[in-house]
C-alpha positions as CSV (number, residue, x, y, z in Angstrom):
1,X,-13.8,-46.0,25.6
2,X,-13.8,-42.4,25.2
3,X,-17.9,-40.7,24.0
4,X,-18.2,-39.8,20.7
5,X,-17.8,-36.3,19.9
6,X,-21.1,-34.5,18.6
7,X,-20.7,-34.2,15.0
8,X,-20.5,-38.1,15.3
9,X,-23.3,-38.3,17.6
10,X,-25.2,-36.0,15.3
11,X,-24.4,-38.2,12.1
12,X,-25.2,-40.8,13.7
13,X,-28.7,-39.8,14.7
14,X,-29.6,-38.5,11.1
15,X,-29.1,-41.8,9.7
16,X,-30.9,-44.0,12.0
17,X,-33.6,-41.8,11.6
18,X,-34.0,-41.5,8.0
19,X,-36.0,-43.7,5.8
20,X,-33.7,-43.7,2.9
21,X,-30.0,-43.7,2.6
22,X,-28.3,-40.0,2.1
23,X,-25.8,-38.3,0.3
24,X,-23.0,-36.5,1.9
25,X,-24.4,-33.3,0.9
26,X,-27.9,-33.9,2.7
27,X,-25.9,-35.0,5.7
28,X,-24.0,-31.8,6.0
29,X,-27.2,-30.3,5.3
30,X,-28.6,-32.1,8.0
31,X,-25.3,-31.6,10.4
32,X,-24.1,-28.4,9.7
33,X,-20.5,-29.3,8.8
34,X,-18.5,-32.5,6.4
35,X,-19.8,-35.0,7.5
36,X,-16.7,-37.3,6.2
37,X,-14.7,-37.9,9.4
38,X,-18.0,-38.5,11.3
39,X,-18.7,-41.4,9.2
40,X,-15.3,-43.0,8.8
41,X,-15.7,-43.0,12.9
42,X,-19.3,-45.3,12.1
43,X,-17.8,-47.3,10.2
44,X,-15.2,-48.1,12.4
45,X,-17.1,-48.3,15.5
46,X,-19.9,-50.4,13.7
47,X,-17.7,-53.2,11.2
48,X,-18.6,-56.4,12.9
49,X,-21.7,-55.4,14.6
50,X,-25.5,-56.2,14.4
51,X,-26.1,-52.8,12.0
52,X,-23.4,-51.8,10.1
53,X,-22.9,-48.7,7.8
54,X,-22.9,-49.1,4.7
55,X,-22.0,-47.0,1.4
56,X,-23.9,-47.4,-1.6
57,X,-22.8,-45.5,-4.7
58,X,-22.5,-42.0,-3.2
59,X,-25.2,-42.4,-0.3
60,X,-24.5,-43.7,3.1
61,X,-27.3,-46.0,5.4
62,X,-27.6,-48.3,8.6
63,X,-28.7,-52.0,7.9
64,X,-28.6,-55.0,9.7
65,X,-25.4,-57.2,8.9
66,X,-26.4,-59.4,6.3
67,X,-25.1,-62.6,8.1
68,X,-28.1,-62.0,10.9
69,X,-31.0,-60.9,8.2
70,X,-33.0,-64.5,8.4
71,X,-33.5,-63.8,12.4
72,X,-35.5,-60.7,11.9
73,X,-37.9,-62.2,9.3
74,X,-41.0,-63.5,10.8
75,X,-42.7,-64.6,7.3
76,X,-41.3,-66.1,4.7
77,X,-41.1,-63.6,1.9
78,X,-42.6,-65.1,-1.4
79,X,-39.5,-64.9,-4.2
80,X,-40.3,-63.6,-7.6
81,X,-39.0,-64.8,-10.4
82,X,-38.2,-62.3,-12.9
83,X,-39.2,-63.4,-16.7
84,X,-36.2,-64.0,-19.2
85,X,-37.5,-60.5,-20.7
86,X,-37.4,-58.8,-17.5
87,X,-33.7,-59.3,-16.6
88,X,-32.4,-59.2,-20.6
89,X,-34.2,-55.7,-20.1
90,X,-32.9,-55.1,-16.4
91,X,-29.4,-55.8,-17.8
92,X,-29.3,-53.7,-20.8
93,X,-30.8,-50.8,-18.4
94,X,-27.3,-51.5,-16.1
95,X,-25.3,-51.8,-18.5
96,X,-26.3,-49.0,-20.9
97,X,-28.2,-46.2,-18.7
98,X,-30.0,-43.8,-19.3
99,X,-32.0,-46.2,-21.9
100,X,-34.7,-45.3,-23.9
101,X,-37.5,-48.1,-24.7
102,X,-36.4,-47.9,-28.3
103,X,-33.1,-48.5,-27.5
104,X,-33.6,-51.6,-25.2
105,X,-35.9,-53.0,-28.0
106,X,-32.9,-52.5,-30.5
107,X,-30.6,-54.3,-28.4
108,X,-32.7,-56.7,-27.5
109,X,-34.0,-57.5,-31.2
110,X,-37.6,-57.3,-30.0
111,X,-40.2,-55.3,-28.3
112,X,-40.4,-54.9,-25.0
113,X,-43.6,-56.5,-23.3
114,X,-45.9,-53.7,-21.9
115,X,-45.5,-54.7,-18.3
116,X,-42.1,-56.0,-18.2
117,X,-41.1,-52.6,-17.6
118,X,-43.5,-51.8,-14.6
119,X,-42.5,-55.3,-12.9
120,X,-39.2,-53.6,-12.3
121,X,-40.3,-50.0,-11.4
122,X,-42.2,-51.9,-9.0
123,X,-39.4,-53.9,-8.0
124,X,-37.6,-50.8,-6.8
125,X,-35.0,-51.5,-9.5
126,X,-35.3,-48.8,-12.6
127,X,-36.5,-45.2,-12.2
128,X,-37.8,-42.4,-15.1
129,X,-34.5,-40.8,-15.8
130,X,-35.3,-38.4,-17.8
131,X,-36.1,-37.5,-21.7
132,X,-34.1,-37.3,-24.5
133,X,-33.5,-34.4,-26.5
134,X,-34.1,-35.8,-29.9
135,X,-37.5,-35.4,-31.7
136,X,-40.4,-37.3,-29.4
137,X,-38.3,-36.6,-26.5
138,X,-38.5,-40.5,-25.4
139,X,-38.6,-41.4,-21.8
140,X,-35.0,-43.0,-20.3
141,X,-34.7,-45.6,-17.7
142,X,-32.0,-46.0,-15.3
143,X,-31.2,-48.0,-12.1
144,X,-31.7,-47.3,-8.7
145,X,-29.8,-47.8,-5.2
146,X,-32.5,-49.9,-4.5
147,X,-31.2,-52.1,-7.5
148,X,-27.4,-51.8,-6.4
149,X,-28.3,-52.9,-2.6
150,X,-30.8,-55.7,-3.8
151,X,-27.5,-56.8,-6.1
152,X,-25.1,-56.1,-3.3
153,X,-23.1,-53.6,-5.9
154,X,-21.5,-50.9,-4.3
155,X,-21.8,-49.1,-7.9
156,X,-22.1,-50.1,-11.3
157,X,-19.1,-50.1,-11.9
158,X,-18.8,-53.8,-9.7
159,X,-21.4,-55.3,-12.1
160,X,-19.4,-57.9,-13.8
161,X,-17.6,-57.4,-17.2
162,X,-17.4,-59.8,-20.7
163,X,-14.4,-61.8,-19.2
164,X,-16.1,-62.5,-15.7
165,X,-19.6,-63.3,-17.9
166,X,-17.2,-66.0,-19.9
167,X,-16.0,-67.3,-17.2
168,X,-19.2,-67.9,-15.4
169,X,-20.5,-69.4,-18.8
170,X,-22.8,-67.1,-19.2
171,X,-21.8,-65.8,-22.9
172,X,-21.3,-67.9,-25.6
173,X,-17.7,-67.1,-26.7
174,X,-19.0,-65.2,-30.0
175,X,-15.3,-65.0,-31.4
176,X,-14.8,-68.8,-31.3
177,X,-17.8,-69.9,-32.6
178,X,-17.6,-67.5,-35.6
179,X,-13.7,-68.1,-36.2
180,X,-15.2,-71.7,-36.1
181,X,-18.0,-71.2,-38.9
182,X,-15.6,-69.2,-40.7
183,X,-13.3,-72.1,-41.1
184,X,-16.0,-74.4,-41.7
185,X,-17.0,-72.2,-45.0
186,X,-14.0,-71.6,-46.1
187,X,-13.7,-75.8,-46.1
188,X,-16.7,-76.3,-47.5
189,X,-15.7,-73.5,-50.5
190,X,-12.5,-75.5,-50.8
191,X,-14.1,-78.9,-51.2
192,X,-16.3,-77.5,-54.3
């Protein structure tokens, strides 16, 4: 097995030592030169491994292989569970970013509880994305890598779609139920 060359050595080095995953642009800022190749060598000489590199939307990190996580835990972690509110709000933020709090309370058909939306800053999960530029200039949420590597989503673009939610039974089908009380009206209007 032939050594690495130094612009592999170099990537290398960066990402083990960084706390947070990292864009190829901060690599080559980091390396001096594309950083591309250099990673596409990782990858290779890490698949099947104890750490493995891994790309998350456009930003590139080491983790452990997620087959030998439960041997590095030495405490049970306490699991969470999210309120009904909290995902309905953490979906509509995936699916529709950058949300304002207006707009998640319009598609939601209620207001939005006052700490529902801290629960999942806190979570890692949604981050200030900016303001709108209509009048009150409303705060927007959006998600974060944190939420895509929690998810195991390599973007959102993987999160599922209508079809896939049918399938799992997770959406009522809306056409068939309302082709179904259409029919049942117009019976009933017959019958008169």
């Amino acid at each position: 097995m032939t050594p690495p060359d130094d612009l592999v050595r170099a990537v290398e080095a960066v990402l083990f030592a960084s706390a947070e995953s990292l864009t190829l642009d901060a690599l080559a800022a980091h390396v001096g030169a594309d950083p591309r190749a250099a990673l596409g060598v990782l990858a290779k000489d890490y698949a099947g491994r104890g750490v493995e590199l891994v790309r998350r939307g456009e930003r590139w990190h080491f983790q452990t292989a997620a087959d030998l996580a439960p041997l590095l835990r030495r405490t049970r972690e306490e699991t969470r569970r999210l309120s009904r509110a909290a995902v309905e709000t953490l979906a509509i933020i995936a699916y529709h970013e950058p949300v304002s709090r207006a707009e998640i309370e319009a598609v939601r058909g209620v207001q939005i509880a006052k700490g529902t939306l801290d629960v999942l800053m806190e979570a890692g999960w949604i981050r200030p994305a900016g303001r709108r530029e209509v009048p009150g200039r409303p705060l927007t949420y959006a998600t974060t890598p944190g939420f895509l590597a929690h998810f195991g989503l390599a973007s959102r673009r993987d999160l599922p779609g209508l079809d896939d939610l049918r399938a799992a039974g997770l959406l009522d089908p809306v056409d068939t139920v309302f082709d179904g009380a259409t029919e049942r009206l117009e019976k009933a209007g017959d019958s008169d």
